[in-house]
N, C-alpha and C positions, 0 to 999 in steps of 0.2 A: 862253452866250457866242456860240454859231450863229445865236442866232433876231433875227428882225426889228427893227428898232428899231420904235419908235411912228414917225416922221417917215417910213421906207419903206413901214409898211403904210396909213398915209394917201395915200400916193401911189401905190400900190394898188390899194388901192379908186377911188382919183379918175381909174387907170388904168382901167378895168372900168367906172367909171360912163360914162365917154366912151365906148367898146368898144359898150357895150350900147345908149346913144343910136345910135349909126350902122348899129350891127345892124338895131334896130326902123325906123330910115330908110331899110332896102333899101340900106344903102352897103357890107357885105359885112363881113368881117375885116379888119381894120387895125392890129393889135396884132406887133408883131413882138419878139422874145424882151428886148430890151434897153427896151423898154418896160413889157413885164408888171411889171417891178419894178425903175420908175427908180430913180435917184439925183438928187435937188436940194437944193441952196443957198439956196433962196426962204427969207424967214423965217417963222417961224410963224405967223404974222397970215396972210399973205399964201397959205398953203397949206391953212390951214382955208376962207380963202374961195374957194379955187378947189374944194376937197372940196364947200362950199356950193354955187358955180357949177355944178359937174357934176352934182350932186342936182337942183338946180332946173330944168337944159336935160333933163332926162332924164323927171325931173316934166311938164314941157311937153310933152315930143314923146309919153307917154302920155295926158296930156288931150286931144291930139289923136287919140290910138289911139281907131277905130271895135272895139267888140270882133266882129266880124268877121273882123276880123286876127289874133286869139289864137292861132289854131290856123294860119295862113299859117307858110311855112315861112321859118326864116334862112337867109342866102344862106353858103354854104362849107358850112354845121354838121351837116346832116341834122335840127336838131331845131325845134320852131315856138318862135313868140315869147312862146305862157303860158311852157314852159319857161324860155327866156331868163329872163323876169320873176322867178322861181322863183328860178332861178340867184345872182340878184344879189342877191335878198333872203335868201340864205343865206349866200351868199358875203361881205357886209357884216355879218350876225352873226356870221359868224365869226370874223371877223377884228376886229371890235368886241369880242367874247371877249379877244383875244388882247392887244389896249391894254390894258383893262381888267386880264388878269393880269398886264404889264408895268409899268402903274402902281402896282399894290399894291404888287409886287416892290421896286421904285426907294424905294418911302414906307417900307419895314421897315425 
């Protein structure tokens, strides 16, 4: 009854995929607590293709990553940007897990 719905943790994740483009852009932290885990009204259409949109800018600003920079540090975090990378690709399996037992859940 406490846990996420699927429409919070897609926006979520679509918080954290933007987080981490501006990280690896040298723009620093930007997340502040009422965003780690909005609330919106967008319809479903409209919120997968922003979860798309934020994959795809975030895609782009690493095809432009020299690795070079892997080991460069994030600005606020103390840790570098492999980590980051690390981070997000855990942190979206995770939470991919948790649709997934959400969904089965709803289908029983």
């Amino acid at each position: 009854a406490e846990a996420h719905s699927i429409r919070e943790l897609v926006l979520h994740i679509v918080a954290w995929q933007k987080e981490a483009t501006r990280r690896v852009n040298g723009e620093g932290s930007d997340l502040p607590p009422e965003k780690d885990w909005p609330h919106g009204a967008d319809a479903w259409t409209v919120l997968l293709k922003e979860l798309e949109a934020s994959h795809v800018r975030l895609m782009e600003t690493l095809a432009e990553l020299d690795d070079s920079r892997l080991d460069g540090a994030v600005i606020g975090t103390g840790g570098t940007i492999y980590h980051l990378l690390h981070g997000v690709v855990q942190h979206n399996l995770y939470h991919g897990g948790q649709i997934a037992l959400l969904k089965r859940a709803a289908s029983a």
